[in-house]
N, C-alpha and C positions, 0 to 999 in steps of 0.2 A: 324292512318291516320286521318286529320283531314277533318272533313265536310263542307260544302259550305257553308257561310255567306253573310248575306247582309246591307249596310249598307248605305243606299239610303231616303236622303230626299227630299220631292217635296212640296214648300209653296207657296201659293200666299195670299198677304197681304200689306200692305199699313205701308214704313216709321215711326217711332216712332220718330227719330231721324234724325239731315244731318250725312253723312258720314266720319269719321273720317281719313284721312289720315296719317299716318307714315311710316317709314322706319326702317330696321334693321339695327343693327350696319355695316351688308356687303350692306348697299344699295340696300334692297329688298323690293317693298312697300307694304304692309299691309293698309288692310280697315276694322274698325271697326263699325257696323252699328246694328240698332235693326227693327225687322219688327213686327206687331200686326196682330193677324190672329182673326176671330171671326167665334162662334158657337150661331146656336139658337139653340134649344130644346123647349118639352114642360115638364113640371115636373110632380109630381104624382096628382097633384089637378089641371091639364091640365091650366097653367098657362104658357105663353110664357116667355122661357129666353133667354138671349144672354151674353154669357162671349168671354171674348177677353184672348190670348194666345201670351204674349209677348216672343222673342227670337232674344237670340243675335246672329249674323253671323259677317263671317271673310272672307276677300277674301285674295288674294295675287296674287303679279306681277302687269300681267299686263292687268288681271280684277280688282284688286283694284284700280289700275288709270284710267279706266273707270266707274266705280260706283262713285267713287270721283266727276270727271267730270258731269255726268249724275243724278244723284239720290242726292235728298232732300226731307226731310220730307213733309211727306201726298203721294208721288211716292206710285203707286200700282205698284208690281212687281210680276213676276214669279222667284223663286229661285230653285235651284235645288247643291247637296249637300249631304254632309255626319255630322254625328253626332261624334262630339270628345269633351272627357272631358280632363283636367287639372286640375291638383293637385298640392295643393303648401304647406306649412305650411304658417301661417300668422306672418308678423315679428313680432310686436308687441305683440300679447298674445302666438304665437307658438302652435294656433291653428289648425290644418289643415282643408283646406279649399275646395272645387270643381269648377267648372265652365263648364256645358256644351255649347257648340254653336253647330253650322252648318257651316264645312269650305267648302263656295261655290263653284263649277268649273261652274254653267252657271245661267245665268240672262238676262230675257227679263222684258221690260219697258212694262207696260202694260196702265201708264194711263198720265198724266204729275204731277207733285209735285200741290198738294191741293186736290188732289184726284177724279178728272173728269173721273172713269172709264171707258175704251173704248177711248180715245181721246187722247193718248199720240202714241209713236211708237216703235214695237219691238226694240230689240236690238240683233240680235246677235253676242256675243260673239265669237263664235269659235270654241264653243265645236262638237262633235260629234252626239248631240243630235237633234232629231228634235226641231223644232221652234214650241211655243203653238202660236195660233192665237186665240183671245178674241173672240167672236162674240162683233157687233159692228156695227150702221149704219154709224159709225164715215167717214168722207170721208178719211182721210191722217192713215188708219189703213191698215197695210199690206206694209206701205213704211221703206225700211232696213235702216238703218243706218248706212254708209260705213264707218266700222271703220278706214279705212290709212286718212281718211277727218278729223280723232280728231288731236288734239294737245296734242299729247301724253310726247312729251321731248323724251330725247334719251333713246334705250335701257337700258334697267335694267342693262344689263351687262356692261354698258359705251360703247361699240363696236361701232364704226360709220356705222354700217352695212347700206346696203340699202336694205333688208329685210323686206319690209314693209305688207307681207302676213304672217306673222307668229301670229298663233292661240293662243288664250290663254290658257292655262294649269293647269291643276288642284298642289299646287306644295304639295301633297301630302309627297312627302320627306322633308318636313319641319320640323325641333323638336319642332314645337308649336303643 
């Protein structure tokens, strides 16, 4: 019988990169993006450090067509997420290679792109999770983001649906 796993990441950190967009061959869109997270410490001759922890994330659907939209480099964000690696051999030397990221299901905006922490605006996505609220004397912190107001383009699916409350989803049955 097997036992209970878990496989839950929670970041918050600030853009490295703007947000990459693509699609799959079936017309599914995928977002590539990198976040920087930072630790201080003090060391053993009580000397103050700070190192910073870059990582790559991936969304998909139709949370990647909102980070697209929404997020560019310096964005502080709340990410939340799972840890998956990839394995390939490498064409060239036929080396085998890894790659871990953080495939997202939810993302709030926590500051706006240059990095004004406190002074941007949630975003919720969809998920089933509660919303973080920053502390913040910021006046416009705690206003939602109503996502049917984005210009999203049509459904993922092509469907001329008028569907326009449907959540975003984690699309964890993906082969990436």
């Amino acid at each position: 019988m097997a036992t209970r796993s878990l496989n839950k990441v929670q970041l918050i950190g600030n853009l490295t990169r703007d947000v990459e967009l693509r699609y799959t061959a079936g017309g599914v869109p995928v977002a590539t993006f990198g976040i920087a997270t930072n630790r201080s410490y003090n060391d053993a001759s009580g000397n103050a450090v700070e190192t910073a922890e870059f990582t790559n994330l991936v969304a998909w659907s139709k949370l990647a067509e909102i980070c697209s939209q929404l997020l560019k480099k310096g964005t502080k964000v709340y990410i939340e997420g799972r840890l998956q690696t990839s394995k390939w051999d490498d064409k060239e030397s036929g080396k085998p290679m890894q790659r871990t990221e953080v495939v997202i299901n939810d993302m709030i905006i926590l500051s706006q792109p240059g990095g004004n922490a406190g002074s941007g605006t949630p975003v919720d996505t969809g998920s089933n999770s509660a919303p973080v609220s920053p502390a913040s004397s910021s006046d416009d912190m705690g206003q939602s983001v109503d996502l049917n107001d984005l210009d999203l383009g049509d459904p993922v699916d092509g469907s001329n649906s008028e569907n326009k409350n449907a959540s975003v989803q984690d699309s964890s049955d993906t082969p990436f």
